[in-house]
C-alpha atoms as a printed R data frame, in Angstrom:
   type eleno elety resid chain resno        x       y      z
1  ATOM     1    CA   UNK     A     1 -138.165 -81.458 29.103
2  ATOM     2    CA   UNK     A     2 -134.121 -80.429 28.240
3  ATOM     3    CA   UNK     A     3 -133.785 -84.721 27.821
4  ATOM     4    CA   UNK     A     4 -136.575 -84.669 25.709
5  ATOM     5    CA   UNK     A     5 -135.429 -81.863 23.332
6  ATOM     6    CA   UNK     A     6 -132.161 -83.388 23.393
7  ATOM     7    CA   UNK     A     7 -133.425 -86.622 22.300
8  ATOM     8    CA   UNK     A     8 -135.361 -85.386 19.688
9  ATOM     9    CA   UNK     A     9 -132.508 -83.828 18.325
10 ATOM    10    CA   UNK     A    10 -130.959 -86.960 17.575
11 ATOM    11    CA   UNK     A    11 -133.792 -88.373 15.086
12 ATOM    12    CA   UNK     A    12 -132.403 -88.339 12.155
13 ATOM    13    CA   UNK     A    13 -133.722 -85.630  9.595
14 ATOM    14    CA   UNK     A    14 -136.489 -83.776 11.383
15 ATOM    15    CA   UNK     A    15 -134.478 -83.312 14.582
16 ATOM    16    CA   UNK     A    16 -131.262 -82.536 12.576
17 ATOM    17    CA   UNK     A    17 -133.705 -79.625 11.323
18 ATOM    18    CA   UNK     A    18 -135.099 -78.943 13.566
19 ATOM    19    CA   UNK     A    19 -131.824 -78.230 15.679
20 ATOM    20    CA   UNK     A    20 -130.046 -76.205 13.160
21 ATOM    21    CA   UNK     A    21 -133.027 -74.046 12.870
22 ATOM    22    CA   UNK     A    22 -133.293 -73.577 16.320
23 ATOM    23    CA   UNK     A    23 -129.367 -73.424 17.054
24 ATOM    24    CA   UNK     A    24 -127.927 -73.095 13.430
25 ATOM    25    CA   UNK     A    25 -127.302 -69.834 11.529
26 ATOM    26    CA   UNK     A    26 -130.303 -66.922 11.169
27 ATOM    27    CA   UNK     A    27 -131.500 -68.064  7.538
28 ATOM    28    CA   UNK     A    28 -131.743 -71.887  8.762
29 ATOM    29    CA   UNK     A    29 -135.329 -71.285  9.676
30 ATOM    30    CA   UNK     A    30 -135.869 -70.078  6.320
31 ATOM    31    CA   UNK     A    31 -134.819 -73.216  5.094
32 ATOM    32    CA   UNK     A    32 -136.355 -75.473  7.289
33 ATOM    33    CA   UNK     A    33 -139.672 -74.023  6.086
34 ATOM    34    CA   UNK     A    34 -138.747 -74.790  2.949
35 ATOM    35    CA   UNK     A    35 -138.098 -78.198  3.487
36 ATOM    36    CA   UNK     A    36 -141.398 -78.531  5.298
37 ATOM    37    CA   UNK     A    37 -143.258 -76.984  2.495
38 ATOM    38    CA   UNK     A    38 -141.746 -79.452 -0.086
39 ATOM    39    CA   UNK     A    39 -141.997 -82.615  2.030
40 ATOM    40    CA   UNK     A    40 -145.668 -81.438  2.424
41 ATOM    41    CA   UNK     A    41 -145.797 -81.192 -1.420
42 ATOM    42    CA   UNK     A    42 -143.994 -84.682 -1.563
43 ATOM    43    CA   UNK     A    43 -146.790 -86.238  0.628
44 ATOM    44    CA   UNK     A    44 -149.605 -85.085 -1.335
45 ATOM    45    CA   UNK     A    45 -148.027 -86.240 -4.465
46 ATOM    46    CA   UNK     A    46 -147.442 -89.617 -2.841
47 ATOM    47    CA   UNK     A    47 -150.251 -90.226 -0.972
48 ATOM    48    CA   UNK     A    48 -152.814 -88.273 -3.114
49 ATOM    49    CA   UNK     A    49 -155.716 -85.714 -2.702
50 ATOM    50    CA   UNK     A    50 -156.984 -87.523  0.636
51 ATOM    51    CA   UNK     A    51 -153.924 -85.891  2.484
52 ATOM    52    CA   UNK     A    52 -154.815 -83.049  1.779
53 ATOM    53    CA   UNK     A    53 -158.226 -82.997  2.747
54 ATOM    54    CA   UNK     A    54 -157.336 -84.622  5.728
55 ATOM    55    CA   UNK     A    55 -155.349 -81.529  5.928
56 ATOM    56    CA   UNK     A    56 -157.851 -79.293  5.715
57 ATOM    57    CA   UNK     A    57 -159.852 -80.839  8.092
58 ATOM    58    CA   UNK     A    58 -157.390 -81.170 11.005
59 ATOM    59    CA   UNK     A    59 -156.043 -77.600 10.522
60 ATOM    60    CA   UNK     A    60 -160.380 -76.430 10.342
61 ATOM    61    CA   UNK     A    61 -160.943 -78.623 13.665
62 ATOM    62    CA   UNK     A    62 -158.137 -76.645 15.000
63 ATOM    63    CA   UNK     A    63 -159.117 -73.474 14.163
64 ATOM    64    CA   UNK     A    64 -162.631 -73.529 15.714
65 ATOM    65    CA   UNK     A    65 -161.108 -74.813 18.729
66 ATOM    66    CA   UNK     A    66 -158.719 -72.576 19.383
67 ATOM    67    CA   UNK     A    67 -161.224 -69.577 18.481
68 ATOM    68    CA   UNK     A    68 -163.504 -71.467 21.491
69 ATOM    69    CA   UNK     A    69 -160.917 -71.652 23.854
70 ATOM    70    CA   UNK     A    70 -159.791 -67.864 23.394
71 ATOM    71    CA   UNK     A    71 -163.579 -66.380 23.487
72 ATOM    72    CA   UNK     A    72 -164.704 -68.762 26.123
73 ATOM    73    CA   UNK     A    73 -161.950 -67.329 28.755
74 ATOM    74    CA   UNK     A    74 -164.743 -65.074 30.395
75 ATOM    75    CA   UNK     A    75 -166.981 -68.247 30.872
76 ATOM    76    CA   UNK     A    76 -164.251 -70.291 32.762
77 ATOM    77    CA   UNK     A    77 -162.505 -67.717 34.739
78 ATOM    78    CA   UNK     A    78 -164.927 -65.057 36.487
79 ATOM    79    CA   UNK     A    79 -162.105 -63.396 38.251
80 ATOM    80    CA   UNK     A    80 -161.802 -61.356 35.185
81 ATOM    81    CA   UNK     A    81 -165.192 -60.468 34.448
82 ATOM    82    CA   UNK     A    82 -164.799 -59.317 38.322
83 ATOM    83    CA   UNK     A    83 -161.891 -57.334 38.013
84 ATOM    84    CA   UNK     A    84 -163.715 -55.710 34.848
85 ATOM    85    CA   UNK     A    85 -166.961 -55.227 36.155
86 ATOM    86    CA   UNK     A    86 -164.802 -53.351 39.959
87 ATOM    87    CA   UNK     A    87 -162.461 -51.274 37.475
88 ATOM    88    CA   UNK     A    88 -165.608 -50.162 35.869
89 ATOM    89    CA   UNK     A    89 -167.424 -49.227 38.691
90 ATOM    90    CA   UNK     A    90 -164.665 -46.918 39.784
91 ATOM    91    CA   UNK     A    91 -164.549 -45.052 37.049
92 ATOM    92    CA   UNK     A    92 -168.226 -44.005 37.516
């Protein structure tokens, strides 16, 4: 995974970014929002209304999944509901 990170830090632009706002000085991050924000502003005005549908979409499809996968914990893993139901009984 370090190899990885470290290679990514060599693509130009992003990982330059990317690695001062991770290693760089405290309002880097500030920055590198900003420069994610306005290449996200570039894109739509190149590319158009589509992207940002598209957008939409992908950040909606992500949403509802990750609102599944956090509610749907007690369905997958019954050692909690177990633990729950024992603590419970206890207390009576």
């Amino acid at each position: 995974m370090d190899t990885a990170l470290r290679a990514f830090y060599h693509v130009p632009i992003l990982g330059w970014l990317t690695k001062d706002a991770v290693h760089g000085a405290p309002d880097a991050k500030y920055y590198f929002v900003i420069n994610i924000l306005i290449f996200y502003a570039f894109l739509v005005y190149l590319i158009g209304y589509p992207f940002l549908i598209v957008t939409a979409l992908t950040a909606t499809g992500l949403a509802l999944t990750s609102i599944v996968t956090l509610t749907a914990v007690d369905l997958v893993d019954n050692s909690l509901r177990a633990r729950r139901y024992r603590r419970e009984q206890r207390r009576k």
